[in-house]
C-alpha positions as CSV (number, residue, x, y, z in Angstrom):
1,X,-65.6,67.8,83.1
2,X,-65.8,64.2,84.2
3,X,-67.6,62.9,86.4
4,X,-65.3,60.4,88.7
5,X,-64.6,60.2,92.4
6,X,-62.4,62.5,92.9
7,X,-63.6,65.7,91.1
8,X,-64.9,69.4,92.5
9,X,-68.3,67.8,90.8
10,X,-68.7,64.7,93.3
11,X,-66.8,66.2,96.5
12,X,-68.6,69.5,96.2
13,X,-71.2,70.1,94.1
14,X,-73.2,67.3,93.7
15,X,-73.1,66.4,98.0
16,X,-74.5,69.9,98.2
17,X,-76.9,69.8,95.6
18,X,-78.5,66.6,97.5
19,X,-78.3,68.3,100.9
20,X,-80.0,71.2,99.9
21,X,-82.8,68.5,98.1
22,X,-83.0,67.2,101.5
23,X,-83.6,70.4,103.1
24,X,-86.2,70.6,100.9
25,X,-84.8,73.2,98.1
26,X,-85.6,72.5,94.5
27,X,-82.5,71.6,92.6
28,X,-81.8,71.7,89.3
29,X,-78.4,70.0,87.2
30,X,-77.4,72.7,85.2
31,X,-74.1,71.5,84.1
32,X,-74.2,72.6,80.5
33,X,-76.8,74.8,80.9
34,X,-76.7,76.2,77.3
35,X,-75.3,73.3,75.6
36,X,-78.5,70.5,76.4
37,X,-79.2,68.0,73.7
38,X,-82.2,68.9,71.6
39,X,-82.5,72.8,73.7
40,X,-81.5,74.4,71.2
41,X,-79.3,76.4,73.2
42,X,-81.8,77.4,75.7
43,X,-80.7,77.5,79.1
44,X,-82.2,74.7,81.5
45,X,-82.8,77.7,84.2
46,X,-84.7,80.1,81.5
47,X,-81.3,82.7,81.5
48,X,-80.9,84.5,78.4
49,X,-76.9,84.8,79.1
50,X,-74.6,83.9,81.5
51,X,-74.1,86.9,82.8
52,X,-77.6,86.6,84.4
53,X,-77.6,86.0,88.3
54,X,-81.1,86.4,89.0
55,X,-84.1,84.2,87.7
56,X,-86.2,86.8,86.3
57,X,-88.3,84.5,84.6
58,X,-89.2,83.2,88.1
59,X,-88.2,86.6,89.8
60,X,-91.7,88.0,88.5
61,X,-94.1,85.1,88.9
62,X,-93.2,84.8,92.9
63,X,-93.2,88.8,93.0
64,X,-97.2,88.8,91.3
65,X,-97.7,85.5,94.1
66,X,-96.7,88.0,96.7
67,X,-98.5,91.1,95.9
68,X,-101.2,89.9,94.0
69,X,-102.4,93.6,93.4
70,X,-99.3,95.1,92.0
71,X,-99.3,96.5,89.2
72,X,-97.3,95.3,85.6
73,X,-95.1,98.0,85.8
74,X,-94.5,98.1,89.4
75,X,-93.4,94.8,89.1
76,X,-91.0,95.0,86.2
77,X,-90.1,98.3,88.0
78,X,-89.2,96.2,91.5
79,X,-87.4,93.4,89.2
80,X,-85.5,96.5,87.5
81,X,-84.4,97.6,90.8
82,X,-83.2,94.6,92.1
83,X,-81.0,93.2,89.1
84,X,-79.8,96.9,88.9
85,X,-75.8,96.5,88.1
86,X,-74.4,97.8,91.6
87,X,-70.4,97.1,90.6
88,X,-69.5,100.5,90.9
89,X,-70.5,100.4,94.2
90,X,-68.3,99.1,97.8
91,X,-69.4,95.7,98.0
92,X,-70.2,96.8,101.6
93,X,-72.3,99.4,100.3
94,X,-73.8,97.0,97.6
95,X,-74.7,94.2,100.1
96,X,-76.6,97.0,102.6
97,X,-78.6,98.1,99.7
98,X,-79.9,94.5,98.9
99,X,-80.0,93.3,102.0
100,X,-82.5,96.7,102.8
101,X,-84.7,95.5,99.8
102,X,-85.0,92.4,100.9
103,X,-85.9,92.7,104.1
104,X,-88.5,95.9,102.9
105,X,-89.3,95.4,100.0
106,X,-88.7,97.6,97.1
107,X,-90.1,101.1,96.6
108,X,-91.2,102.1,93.1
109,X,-92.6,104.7,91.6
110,X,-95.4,104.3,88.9
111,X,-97.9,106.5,87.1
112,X,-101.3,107.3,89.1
113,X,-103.2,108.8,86.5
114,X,-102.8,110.5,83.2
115,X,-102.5,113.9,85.0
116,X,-98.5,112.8,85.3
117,X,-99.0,112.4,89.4
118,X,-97.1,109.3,90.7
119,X,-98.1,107.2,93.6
120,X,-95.0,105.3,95.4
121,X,-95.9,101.3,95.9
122,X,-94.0,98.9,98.0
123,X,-93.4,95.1,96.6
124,X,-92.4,92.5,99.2
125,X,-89.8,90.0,97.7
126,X,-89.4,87.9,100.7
127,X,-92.7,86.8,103.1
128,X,-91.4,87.5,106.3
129,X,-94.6,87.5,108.2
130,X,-96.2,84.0,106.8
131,X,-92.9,81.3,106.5
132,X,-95.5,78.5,106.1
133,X,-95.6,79.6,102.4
134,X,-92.1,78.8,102.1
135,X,-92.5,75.6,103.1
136,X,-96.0,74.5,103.8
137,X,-95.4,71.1,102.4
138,X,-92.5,70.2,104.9
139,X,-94.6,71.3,107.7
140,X,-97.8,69.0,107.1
141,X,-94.9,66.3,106.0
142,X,-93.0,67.0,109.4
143,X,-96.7,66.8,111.2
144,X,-97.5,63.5,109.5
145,X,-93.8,62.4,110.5
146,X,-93.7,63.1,113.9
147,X,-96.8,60.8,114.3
148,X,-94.6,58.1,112.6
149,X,-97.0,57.5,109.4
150,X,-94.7,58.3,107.0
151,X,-90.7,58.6,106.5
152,X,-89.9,62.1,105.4
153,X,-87.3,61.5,103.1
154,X,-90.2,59.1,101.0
155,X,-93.0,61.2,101.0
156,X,-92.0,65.0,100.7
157,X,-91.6,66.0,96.6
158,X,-88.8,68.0,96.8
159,X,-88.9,69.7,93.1
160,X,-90.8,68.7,90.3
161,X,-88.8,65.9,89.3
162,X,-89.6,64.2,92.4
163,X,-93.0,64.6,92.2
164,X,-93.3,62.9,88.9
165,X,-91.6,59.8,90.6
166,X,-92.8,59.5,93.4
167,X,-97.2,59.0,92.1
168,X,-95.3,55.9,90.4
169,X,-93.7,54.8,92.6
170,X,-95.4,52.4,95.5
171,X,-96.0,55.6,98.6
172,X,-99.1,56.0,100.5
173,X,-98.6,59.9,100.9
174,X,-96.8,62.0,99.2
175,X,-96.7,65.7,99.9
176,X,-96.4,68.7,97.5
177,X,-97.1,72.1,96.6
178,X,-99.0,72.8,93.7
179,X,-96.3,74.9,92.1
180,X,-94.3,71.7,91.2
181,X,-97.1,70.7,88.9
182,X,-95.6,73.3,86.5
183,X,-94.2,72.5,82.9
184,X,-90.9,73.3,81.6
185,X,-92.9,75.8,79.0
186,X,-95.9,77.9,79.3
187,X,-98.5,76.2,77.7
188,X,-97.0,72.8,77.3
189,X,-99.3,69.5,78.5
190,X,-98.4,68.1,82.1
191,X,-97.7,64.2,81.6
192,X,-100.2,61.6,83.1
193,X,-98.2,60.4,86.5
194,X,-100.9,57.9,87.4
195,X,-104.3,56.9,85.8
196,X,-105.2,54.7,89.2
197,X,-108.5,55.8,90.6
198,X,-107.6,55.2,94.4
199,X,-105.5,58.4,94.3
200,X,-107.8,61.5,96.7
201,X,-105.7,64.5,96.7
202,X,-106.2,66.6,99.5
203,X,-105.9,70.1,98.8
204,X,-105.3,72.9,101.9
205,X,-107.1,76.7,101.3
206,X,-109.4,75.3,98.2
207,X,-109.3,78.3,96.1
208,X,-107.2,81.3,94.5
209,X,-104.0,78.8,92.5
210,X,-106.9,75.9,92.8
211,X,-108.6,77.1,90.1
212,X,-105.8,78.1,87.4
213,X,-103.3,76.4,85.3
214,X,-101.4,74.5,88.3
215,X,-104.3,73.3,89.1
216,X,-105.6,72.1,86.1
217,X,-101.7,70.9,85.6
218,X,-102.7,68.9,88.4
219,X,-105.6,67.2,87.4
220,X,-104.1,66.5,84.0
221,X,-101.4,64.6,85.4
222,X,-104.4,62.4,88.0
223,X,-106.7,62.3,85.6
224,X,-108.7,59.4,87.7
225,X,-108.2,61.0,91.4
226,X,-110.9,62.0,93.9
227,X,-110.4,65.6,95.3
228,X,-111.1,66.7,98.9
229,X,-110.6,70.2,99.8
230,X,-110.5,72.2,102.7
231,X,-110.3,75.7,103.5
232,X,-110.4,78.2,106.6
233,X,-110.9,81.1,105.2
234,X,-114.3,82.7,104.4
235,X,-114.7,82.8,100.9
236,X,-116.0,86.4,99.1
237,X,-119.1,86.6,96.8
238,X,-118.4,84.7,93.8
239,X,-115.8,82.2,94.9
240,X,-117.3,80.0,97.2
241,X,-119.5,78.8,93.4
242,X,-116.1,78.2,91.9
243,X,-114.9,76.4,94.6
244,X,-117.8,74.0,94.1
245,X,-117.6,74.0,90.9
246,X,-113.5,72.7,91.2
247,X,-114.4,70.4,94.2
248,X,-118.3,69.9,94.5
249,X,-120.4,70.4,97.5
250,X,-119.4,70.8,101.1
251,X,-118.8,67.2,102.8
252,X,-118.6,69.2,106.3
253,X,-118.9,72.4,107.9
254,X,-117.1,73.1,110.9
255,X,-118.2,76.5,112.0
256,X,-117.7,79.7,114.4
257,X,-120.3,78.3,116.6
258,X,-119.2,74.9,116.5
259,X,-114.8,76.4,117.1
260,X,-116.3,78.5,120.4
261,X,-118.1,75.6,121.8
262,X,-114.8,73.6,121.1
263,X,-113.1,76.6,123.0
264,X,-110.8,76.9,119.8
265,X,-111.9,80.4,119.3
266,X,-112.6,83.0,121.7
267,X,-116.3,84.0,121.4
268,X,-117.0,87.2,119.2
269,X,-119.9,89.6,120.6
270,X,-121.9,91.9,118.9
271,X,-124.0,94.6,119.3
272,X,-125.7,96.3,117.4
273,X,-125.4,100.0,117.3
274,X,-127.1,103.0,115.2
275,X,-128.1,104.2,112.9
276,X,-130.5,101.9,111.5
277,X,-131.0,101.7,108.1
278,X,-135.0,101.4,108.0
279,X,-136.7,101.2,104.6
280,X,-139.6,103.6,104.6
281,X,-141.3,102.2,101.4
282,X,-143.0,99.2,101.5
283,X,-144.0,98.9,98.1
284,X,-140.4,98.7,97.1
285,X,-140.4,95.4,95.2
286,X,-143.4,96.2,93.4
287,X,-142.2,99.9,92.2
288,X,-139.0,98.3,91.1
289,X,-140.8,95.2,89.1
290,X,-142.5,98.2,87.2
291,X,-139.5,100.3,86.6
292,X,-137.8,97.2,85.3
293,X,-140.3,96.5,82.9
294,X,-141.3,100.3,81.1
295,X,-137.0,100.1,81.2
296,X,-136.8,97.4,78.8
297,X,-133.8,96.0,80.4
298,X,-132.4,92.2,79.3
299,X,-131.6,89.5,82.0
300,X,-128.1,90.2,82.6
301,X,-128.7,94.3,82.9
302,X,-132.0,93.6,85.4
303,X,-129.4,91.0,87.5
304,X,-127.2,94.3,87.5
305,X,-129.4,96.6,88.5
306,X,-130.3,94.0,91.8
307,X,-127.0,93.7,92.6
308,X,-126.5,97.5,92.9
309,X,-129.8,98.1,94.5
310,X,-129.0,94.9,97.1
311,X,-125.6,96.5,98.1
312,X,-127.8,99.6,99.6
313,X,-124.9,101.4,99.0
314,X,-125.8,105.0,98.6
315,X,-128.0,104.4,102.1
316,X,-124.9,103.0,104.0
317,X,-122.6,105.5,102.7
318,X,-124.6,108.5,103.4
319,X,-122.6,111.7,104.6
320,X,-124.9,111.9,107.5
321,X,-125.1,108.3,108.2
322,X,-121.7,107.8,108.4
323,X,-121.2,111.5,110.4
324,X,-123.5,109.5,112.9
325,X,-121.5,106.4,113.2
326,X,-118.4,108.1,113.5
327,X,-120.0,110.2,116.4
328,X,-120.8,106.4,118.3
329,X,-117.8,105.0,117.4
330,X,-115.6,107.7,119.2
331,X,-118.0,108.1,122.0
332,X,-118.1,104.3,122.7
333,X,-114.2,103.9,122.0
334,X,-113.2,106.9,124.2
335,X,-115.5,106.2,127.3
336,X,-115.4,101.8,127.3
337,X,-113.7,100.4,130.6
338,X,-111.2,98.7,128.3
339,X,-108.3,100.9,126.7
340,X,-107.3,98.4,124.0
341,X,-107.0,98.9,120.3
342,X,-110.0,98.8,117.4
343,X,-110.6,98.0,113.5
344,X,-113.3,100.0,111.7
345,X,-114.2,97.8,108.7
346,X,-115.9,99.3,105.9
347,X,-117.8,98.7,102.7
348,X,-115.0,99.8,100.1
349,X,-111.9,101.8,100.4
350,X,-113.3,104.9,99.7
351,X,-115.4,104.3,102.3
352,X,-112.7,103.7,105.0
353,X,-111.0,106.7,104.4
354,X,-114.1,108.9,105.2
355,X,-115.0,107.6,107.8
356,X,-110.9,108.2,108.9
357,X,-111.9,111.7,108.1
358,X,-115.3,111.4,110.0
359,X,-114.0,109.7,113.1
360,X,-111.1,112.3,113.0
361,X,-113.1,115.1,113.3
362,X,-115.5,113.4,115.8
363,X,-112.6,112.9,117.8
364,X,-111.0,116.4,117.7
365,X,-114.8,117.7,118.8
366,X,-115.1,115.0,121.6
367,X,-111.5,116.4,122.9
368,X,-112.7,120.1,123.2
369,X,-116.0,118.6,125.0
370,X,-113.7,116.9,127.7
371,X,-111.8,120.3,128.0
372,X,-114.8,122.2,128.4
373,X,-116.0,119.5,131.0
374,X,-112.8,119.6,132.8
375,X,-113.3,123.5,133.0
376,X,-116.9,123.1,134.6
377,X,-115.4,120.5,137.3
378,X,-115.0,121.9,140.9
379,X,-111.5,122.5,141.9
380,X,-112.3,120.6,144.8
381,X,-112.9,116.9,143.2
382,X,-109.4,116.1,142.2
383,X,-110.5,112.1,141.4
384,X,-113.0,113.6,138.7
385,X,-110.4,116.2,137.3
386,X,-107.3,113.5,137.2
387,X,-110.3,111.1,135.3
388,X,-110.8,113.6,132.7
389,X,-107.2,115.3,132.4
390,X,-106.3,110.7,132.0
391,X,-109.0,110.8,129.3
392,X,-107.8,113.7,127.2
393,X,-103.9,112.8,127.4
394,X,-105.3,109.1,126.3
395,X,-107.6,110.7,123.5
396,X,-104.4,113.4,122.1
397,X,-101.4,110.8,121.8
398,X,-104.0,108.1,120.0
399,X,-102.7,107.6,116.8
400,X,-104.9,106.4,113.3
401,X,-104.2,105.3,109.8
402,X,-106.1,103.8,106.9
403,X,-104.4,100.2,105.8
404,X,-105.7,99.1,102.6
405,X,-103.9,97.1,99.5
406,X,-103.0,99.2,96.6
407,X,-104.6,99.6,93.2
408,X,-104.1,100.8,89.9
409,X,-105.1,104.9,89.4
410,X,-106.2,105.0,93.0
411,X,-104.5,108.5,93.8
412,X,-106.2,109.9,90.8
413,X,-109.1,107.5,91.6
414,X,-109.9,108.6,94.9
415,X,-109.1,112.2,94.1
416,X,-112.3,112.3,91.7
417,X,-114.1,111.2,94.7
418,X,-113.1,114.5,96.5
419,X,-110.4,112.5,99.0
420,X,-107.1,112.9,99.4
421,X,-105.3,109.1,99.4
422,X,-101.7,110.2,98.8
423,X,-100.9,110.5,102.7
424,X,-102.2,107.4,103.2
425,X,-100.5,105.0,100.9
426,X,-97.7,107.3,101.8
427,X,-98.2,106.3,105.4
428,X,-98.5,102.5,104.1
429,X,-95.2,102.2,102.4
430,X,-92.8,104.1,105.1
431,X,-94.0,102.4,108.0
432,X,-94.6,99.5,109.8
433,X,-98.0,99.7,110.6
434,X,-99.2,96.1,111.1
435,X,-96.5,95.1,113.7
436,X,-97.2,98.8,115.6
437,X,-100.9,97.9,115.5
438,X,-100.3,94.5,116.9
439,X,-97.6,96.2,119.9
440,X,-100.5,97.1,123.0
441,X,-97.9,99.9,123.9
442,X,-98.3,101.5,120.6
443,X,-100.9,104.4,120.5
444,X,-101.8,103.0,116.9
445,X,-105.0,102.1,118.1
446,X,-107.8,102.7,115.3
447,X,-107.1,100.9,111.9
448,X,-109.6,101.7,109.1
449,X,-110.1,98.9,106.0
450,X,-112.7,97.7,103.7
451,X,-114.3,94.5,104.5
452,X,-112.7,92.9,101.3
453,X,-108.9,93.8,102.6
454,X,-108.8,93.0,105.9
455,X,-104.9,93.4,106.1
456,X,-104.4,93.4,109.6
């Protein structure tokens, strides 16, 4: 094909290629995609044929990005499903069943356990609920934009082409995300852009991609730039080290104290509730200093052992204990002025689903105390009658569920631990629990998770 004025290439293809650059798509030329100099016959978009319409080879990187707990074969099961050949199929059948899985996700099927049970997952192909991870780097660009210190068009890296331009090139900003540091192979070097040391690369959410290959991708290619990163979210045991490690110590802390006085936050109260856990031996330390020591244990087994014994797991996960705070929990839920809706937060998943069997039973008991009640009440008060027979109606159509992310074996795991999880990642899957819990006129009111997975 030639490439003069008046071709499909230059009316069509290449005005839409730059339009969609603008709109800030990568693009890629791909004209004689198999036949590039010196590939080897290797396509420039990683197809094996031309048959291919999907990018599988970054089909199952963004599906991993999206559900970062998915398992392997979940995953190649998903990308199974959706490059499925659906030609004997209406194209108006065909189009609702991809269009369904890409609004849903894609149900799949994989083994639980070695017993031969199966435990269905869900893979999201498409973030509905966060678009800023679409697009994050058009919508700090836009923000800088709109306050007329840069030019768009200048500033925003478009692809990865673009951003090994634009470092050279004479911009005071320039805006990416750190997925266009990528190579063209796995493995393969990332090429200096700039060796000036007046380059400070401000990074948003300073952790998770910040600390693997992009990253380091990233830091190859500025090898003499300052880092600055910041980060909203609290970071679990173990990663706010790394993230000092990647960036160093903390320049500034902005915290939950400092965001209510701003009136950025609305204030979070607490109360403290029973049971207390109360430690009844006070030679603790000294008993476990000796145990260590007729134990023999090295360094890393005694560091271990402290973690486990620090957790105070087996005292917080009692059967009593948590029979207790289930009690409280439905007796302070029940009978509070405000009707609204709550989040139990536990120590682990197991965890959350017994005390979603606790609190279930607590609240089946607490129902046949209000009936009793309601039997002892005078004919004659009607207010107090209409309060309870309110309370009860309130209490039966309340609806609860456990919403935790999957895991590997976790049917077979939780059924060694005497729980049955099938109902609730069953639960998970076939509804839309997080957008019922957030609807006030939705009797989802009690959500149970782990501290660790938070979804809601």
């Amino acid at each position: 094909m030639t490439r003069d004025r008046n071709t499909e290439d230059a009316l069509v293809k290449r005005p839409a290629v730059e339009l969609l650059g603008e709109l800030g798509w990568e693009t890629v030329d791909a004209y004689g995609e198999f036949g590039r100099p010196g590939a080897d016959g290797r396509s420039a978009l990683g197809r094996e044929t031309e048959a291919e319409v999907v990018l599988t080879s970054r089909l199952r990187p963004a599906l991993f990005h999206l559900n970062p707990e998915a398992s392997e074969e979940a995953v190649d099961a998903a990308v199974a499903e959706l490059v499925r050949d659906r030609s004997a199929m209406s194209p108006a059948a065909a189009n609702r069943e991809v269009y369904r899985v890409l609004k849903d996700g894609v149900r799949v099927a994989v083994p639980a356990a070695d017993d031969g049970s199966e435990e269905v997952e869900r893979i999201r192909v498409i973030d509905w609920n966060e678009p800023a991870n679409k697009e994050l780097d058009g919508q700090i660009c836009r923000q800088f934009a709109s306050s007329g210190v840069v030019r768009k068009k200048e500033a925003q890296a478009a692809n990865s082409r673009e951003l090994r331009r634009l470092p050279r090139e004479d911009h005071r900003y320039v805006f990416t995300l750190i997925h266009k540091f990528r190579t063209d192979a796995p493995g393969e070097a990332h090429p200096v852009l700039s060796e000036r040391d007046d380059i400070v690369v401000i990074t948003d959410e300073a952790h998770r991609s910040q600390y693997a290959a992009l990253a380091l991708n990233m830091r190859q290619a500025l090898p003499n730039a300052a880092f600055l990163a910041f980060t909203g979210t609290p970071l679990i045991q173990g990663e706010e080290e790394r993230t000092r490690d990647v960036f160093g110590d903390y320049v500034s802390v902005y915290d939950f104290r400092q965001s209510v006085e701003d009136r950025a936050t609305v204030p979070l109260f607490y109360e403290n509730r029973v049971p207390e856990l109360q430690l009844s031996n006070r030679d603790l330390n000294e008993d476990m200093e000796r145990l260590l020591e007729e134990s023999a244990l090295d360094e890393a087994q005694e560091e271990k052992l402290d973690r486990e014994f620090a957790r105070e797991y087996h005292l917080i996960t009692r059967e009593d204990r948590l029979d207790a705070v289930a009690g409280d929990l439905v007796r302070h839920f029940s009978e509070r002025g405000f009707r609204g809706k709550g989040m139990v937060i536990s120590i682990d998943k197991a965890t959350a689903v017994r005390m979603y069997d606790q609190v279930g039973a607590c609240w089946k008991r607490r129902i046949e105390e209000l009936r009793a009640e309601r039997s002892a009440v005078s004919g004659e008060d009607s207010e107090a009658v209409a309060e309870i027979e309110d309370r009860i109606a309130w209490m039966e159509e309340t609806d609860m569920a456990v919403v935790v992310s999957p895991a590997q074996n976790e049917i077979a795991d939780m059924k060694a631990k005497g729980l049955d999880f099938r109902r609730h990642r069953r639960r998970m899957v076939e509804e839309d629990l997080e957008t019922k819990f957030k609807d006030a006129d939705d009797p989802f009111r009690l959500v149970f998770v782990c501290h660790v997975d938070d979804r809601l």
